[in-house]
C-alpha positions in Angstrom: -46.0 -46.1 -71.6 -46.8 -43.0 -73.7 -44.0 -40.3 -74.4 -46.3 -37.8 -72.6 -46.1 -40.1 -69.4 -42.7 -40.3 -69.8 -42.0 -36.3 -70.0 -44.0 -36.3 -67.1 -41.2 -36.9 -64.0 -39.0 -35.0 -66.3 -41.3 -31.3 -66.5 -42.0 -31.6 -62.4 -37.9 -32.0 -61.5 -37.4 -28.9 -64.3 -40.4 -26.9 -63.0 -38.8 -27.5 -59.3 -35.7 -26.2 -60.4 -37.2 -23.2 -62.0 -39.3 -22.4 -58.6 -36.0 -22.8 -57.0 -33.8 -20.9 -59.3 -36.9 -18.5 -59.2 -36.9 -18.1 -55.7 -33.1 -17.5 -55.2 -32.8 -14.9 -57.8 -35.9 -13.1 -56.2 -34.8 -13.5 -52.6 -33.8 -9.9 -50.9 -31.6 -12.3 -48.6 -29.4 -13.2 -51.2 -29.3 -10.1 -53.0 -28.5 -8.2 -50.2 -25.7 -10.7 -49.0 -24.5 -10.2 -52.7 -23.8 -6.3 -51.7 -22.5 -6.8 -48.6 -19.8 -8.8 -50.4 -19.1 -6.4 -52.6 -18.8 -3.9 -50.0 -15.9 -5.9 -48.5 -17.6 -8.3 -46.2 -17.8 -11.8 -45.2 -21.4 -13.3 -45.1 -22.8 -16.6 -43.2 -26.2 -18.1 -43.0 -28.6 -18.2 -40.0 -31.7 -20.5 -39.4 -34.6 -18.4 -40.8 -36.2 -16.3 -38.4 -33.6 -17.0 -35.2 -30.1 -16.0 -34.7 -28.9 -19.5 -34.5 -26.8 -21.1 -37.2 -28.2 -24.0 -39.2 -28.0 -27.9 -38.3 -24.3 -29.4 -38.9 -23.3 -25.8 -40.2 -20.6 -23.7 -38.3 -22.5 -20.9 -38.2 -20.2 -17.3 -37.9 -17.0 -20.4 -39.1 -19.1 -20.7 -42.6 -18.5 -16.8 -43.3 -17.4 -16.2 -47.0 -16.6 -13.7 -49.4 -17.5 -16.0 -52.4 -20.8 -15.2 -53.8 -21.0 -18.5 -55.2 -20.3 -20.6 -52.2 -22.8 -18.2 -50.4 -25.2 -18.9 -52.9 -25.2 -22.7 -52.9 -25.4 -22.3 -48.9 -28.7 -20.6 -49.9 -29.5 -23.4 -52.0 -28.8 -25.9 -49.5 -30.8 -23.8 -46.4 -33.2 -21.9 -47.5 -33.2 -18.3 -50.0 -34.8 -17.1 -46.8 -31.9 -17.7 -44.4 -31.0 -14.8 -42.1 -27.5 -13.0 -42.4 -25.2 -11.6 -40.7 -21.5 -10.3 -40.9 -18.1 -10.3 -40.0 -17.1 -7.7 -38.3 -13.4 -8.6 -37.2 -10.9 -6.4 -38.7 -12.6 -4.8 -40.9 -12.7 -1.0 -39.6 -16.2 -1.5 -38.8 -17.7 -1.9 -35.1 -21.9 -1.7 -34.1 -22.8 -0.1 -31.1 -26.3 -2.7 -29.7 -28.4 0.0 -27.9 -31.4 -2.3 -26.1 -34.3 -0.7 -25.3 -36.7 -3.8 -24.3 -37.2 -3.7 -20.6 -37.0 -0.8 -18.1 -33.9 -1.6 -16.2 -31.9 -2.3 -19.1 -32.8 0.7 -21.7 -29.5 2.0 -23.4 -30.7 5.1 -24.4 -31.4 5.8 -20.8 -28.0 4.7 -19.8 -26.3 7.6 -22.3 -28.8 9.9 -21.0 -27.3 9.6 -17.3 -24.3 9.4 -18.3 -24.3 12.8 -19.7 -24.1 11.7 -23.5 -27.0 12.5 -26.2 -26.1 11.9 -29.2 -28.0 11.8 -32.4 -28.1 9.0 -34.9 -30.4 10.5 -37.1 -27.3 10.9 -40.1 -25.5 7.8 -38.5 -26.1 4.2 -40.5 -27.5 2.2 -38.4 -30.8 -0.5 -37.8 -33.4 -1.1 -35.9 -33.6 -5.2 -34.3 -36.6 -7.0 -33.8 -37.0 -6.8 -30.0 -36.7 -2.7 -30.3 -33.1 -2.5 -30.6 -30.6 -0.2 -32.3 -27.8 -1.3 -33.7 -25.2 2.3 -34.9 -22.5 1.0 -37.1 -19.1 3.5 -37.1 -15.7 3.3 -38.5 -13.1 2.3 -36.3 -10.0 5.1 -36.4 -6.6 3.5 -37.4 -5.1 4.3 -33.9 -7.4 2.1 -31.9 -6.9 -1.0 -31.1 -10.5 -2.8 -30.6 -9.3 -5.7 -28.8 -8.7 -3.8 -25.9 -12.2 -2.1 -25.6 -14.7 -3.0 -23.4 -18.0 -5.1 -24.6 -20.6 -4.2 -22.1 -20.1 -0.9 -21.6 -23.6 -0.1 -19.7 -26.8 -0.7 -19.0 -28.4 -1.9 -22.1 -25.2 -1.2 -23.8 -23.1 -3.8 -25.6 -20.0 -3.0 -28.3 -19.8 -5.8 -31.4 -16.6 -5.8 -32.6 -17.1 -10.0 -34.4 -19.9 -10.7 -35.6 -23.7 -9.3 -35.9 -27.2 -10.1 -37.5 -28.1 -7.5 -39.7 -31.3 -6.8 -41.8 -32.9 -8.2 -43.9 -33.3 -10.9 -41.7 -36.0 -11.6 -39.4 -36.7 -13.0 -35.8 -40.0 -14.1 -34.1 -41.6 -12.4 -37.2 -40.3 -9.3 -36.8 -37.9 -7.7 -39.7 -34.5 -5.8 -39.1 -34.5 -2.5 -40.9 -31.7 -0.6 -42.2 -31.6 3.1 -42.5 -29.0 5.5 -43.9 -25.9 4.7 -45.9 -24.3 1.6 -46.7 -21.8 0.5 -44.2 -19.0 1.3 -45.6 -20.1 5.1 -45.8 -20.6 4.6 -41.8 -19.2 7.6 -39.9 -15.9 7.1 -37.0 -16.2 6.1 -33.4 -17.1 9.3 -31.7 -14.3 10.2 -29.0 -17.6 9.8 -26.2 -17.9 5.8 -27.1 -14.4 5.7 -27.1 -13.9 7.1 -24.0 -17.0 5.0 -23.0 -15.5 1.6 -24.2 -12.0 2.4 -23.0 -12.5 3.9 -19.3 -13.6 1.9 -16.3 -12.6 -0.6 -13.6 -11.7 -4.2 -14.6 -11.7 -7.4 -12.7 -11.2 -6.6 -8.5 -9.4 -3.1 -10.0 -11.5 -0.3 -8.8 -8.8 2.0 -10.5 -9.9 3.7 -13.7 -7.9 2.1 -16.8 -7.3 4.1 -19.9 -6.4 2.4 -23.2 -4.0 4.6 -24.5 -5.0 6.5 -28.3 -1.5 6.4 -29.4 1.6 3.8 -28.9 4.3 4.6 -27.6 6.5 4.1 -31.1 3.6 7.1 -32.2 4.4 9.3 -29.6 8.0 9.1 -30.0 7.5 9.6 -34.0 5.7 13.0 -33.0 8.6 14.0 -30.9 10.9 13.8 -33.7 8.4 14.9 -37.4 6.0 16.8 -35.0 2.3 16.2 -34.8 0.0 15.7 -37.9 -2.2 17.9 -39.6 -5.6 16.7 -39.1 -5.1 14.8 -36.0 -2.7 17.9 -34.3 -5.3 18.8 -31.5 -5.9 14.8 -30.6 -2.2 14.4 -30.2 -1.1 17.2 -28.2 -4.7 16.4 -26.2 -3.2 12.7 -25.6 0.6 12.8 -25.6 0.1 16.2 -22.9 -2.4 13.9 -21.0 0.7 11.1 -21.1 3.2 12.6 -19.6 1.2 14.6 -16.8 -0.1 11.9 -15.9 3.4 10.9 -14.3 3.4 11.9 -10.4 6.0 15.1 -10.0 6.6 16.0 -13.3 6.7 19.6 -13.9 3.9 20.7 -15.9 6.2 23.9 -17.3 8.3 21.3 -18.5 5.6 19.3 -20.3 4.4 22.2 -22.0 7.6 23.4 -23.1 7.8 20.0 -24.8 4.4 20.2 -26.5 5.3 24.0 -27.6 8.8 22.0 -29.1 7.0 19.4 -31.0 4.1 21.7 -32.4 7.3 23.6 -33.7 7.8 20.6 -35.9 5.3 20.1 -37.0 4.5 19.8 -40.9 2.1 22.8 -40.1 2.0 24.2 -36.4 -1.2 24.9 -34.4 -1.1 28.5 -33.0 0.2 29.0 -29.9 -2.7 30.2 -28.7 -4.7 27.2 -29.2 -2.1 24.9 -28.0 -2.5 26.7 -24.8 -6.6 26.1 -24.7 -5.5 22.2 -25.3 -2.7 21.8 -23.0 -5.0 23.8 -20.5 -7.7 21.4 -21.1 -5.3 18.2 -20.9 -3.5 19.6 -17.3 -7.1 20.4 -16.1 -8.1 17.1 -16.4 -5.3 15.1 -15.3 -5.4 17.5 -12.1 -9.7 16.0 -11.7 -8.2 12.8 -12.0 -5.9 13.1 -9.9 -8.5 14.5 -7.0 -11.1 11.0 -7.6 -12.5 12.7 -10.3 -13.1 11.4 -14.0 
């Protein structure tokens, strides 16, 4: 046997290696996945082109923060795999707006519903079947557990786990627009509302999930409410204690005037009036079958 023919076996297994190495570096799979760690997140692997995890792999289970393990997963399935993130506690929650048949078109839904909001400076993505996925910070106070998932027609919150571009299903890409996630803006007060109001189970009584805890409220009894979130707290803890049946509303707000007192830097009393107004208002629609 020649030295040529013996080289031979030896330059196809190398020039695989290159293709693969070639391929892996190049992939905008990995190298996104790469950023998405750095940003703070967990990535696993999906069957290319589907949202179903690989053979004998544990799919959303596999998740990892170690670009190294996540490489050799791409190694092992494919530099083409799909991706997608974890989503549980880290801050960050997708709203999944569908749009792919008429009786089930989320935009429509927030349309009847009163809400139009606009997600041109939000971060968010478009899925493959039409979809748009609006990524938003989750605000300290709220507790995501407690949210609703379906939350309309066409409407779905993801607080665990979501695809996310660049992957691709039945041919069709996932595109990102705006900022990276991490830049994503907070929960707007109307999906929180959204998420946290409604009947549950045989209940046909509205449940709230309250903003604050109770150990929060009774901290803004005694240091007063904080700057930056003074309007939402006398909005919520007013809202609280109205809602209890008899209680004198005189009272309430002579409480509210108290705590605003001590607070690190009082609201005028003027617009602690337009709040607590607002707040009483309410709790007296609510009261009458209203929402």
């Amino acid at each position: 046997m020649s030295e040529d023919t013996k080289k031979a076996p030896e330059q196809k297994f190398g020039d695989q290696v290159q293709e693969t190495n070639k391929n892996i570096y190049s992939s905008q799979y990995i190298i996104k996945s790469h950023d998405l760690i750095q940003q703070g997140y967990k990535v696993y692997l999906l069957a290319q082109g589907t949202n179903t995890p690989y053979a004998h792999s544990r799919g959303h289970l596999d998740a990892t923060d170690d670009v190294y393990k996540l490489t050799n997963e791409f190694i092992k399935y494919g530099a083409n795999s799909n991706i997608g993130i974890i989503l549980k506690d880290t801050g960050l929650l997708s709203l999944d707006i569908d749009r792919h048949t008429p009786d089930k078109n989320g935009l429509r839904t927030l349309k009847q519903l009163g809400i139009t909001p606009n997600f041109d400076d939000e971060v968010f993505e478009t899925s493959p079947r039409n979809g748009i996925h609006v990524f938003y910070r989750v605000p300290d106070d709220l507790d995501v557990t407690s949210l609703k998932r379906n939350i309309g027609a066409g409407l779905e919150l993801v607080t665990d786990k979501i695809t996310i571009a660049p992957s691709v299903k039945g041919g069709v890409a996932y595109k990102h627009f705006g900022k990276s996630f991490n830049e994503a803006s907070m929960m707007p007060q109307w999906l929180i509302n959204l998420a946290s109001n409604g009947a549950t189970g045989g209940n046909k009584q509205t449940r709230r999930v309250p903003r604050y805890s109770i150990d929060q409220r009774i901290n803004m009894m005694i240091n007063g409410f904080d700057v930056g979130e003074r309007n939402n707290q006398i909005m919520s803890f007013a809202g609280w204690l109205l809602s209890i049946r008899n209680i004198d509303p005189n009272l309430v707000y002579e409480l509210v005037q108290k705590i605003n007192s001590y607070s690190a830097v009082p609201l005028p009393d003027k617009e602690v009036n337009t709040i607590f107004r607002s707040a009483y208002n309410r709790e007296v629609k609510k009261a009458q079958g209203g929402r």
